[in-house]
C-alpha positions in Angstrom: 1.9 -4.9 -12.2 -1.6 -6.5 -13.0 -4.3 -4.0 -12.2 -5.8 -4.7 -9.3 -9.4 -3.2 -8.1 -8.2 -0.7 -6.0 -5.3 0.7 -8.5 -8.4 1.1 -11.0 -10.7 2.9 -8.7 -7.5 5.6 -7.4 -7.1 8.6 -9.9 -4.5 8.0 -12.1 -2.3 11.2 -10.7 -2.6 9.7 -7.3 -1.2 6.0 -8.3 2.2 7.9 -10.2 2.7 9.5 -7.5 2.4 6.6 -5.4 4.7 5.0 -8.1 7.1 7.6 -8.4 7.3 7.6 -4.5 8.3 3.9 -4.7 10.7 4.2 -7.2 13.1 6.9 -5.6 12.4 5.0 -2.4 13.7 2.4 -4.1 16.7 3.8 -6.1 17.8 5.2 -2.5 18.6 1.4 -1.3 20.7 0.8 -4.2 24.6 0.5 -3.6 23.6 0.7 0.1 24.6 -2.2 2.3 22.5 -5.6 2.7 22.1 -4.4 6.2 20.1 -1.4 5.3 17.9 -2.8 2.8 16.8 -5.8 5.4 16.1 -2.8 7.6 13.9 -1.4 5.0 12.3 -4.9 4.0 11.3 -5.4 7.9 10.0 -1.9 7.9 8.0 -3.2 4.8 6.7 -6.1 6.7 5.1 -4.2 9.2 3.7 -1.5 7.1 -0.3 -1.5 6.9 -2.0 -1.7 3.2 -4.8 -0.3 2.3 -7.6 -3.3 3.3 -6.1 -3.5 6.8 -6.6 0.3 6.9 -10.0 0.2 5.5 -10.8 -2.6 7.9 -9.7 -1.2 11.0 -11.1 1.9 10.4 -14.6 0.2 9.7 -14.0 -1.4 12.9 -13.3 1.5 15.0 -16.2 3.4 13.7 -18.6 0.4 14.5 -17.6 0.1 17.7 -18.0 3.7 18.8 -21.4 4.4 16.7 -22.5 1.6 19.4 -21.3 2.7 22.5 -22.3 6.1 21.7 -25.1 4.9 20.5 -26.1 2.8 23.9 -24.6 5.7 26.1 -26.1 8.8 24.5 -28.6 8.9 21.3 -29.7 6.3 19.0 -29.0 8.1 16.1 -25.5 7.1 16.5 -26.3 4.1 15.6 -26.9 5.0 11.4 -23.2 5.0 11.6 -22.7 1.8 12.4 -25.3 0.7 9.4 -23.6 3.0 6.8 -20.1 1.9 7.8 -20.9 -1.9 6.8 -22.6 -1.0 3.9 -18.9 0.8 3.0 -17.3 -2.6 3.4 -19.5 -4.6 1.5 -19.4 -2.2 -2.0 -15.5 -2.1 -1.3 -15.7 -6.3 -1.4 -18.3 -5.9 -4.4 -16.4 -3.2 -6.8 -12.8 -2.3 -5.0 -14.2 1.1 -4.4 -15.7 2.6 -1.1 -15.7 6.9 -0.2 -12.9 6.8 2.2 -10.5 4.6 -0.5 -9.6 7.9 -1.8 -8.9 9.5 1.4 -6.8 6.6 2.0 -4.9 6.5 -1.1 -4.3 10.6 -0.9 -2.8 9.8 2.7 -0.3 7.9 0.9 -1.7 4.0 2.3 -0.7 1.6 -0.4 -2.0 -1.8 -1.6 -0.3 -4.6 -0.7 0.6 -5.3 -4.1 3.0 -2.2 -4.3 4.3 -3.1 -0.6 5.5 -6.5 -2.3 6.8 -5.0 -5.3 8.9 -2.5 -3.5 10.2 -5.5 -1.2 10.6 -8.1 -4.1 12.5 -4.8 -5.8 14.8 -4.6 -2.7 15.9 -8.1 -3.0 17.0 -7.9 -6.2 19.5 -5.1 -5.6 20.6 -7.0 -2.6 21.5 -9.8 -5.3 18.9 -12.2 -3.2 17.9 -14.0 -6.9 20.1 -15.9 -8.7 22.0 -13.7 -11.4 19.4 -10.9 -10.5 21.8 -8.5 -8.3 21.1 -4.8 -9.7 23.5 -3.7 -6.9 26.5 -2.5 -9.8 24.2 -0.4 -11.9 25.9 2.9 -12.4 22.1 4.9 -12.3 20.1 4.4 -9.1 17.1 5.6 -10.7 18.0 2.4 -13.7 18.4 -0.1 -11.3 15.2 1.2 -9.1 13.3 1.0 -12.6 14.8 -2.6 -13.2 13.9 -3.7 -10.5 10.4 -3.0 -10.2 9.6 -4.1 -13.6 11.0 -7.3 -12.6 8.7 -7.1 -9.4 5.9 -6.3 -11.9 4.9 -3.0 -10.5 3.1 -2.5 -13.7 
């Protein structure tokens, strides 16, 4: 999988575990029916990465650094200027404090959300002559199938 910023800003040990996470969830779906692995990939679909976390939480904390800030003490109201400033060095350098927090927690980028999906289709057999779904070794065809994904 290319590198992306927040991959390179995650301590190594986190993103194997990450990885290694993903490839025994993966090697679980294979030899299981189509029916499961679609249940999976919706599951997928709906599952928040990283940014959307990182976003929402900025969000949150915005919002009640003003209304405490309006109902109680105006020093609320640094939080919602060091929250912003969060945002903006995570847009500038893929880095921001509560990224590791985040990543620890186990919230992925969506990069490794689509590998695991695109992974999941090929042991259904969705690509043409790409079905992984007869390997003898689930942890093989798991490994197979994300490098096809380009996990890495």
């Amino acid at each position: 999988m290319e590198l992306d910023r927040v991959r390179a800003h995650t301590a190594d040990h986190i993103n194997e575990k990450l990885d290694a996470q993903r490839l025994m969830d993966v090697a679980g779906y294979v030899g299981q029916p189509a029916e499961k692995i679609a249940e999976r990939i919706t599951e997928l679909d709906a599952e928040w990465d990283v940014e959307r976390v990182l976003e929402a939480n900025a969000a949150t904390l915005m919002l009640a650094s003003v209304t405490l800030g309006a109902l109680h003490s105006r020093r609320w109201l640094v939080l919602a200027g060091v929250v912003p400033a969060f945002l903006l060095q995570h847009a500038l350098q893929g880095w921001c404090p509560p990224l590791e927090v985040l990543r620890r927690l186990g919230i992925r980028t969506r990069r490794e959300i689509d590998a695991e999906r695109t992974a999941l289709k090929a042991i259904r057999g969705d690509f043409d002559g790409a079905s992984l779904a007869g390997q003898l070794d689930p942890m093989n065809a798991a490994e197979l199938a994300l490098a096809a994904a380009g996990r890495r």
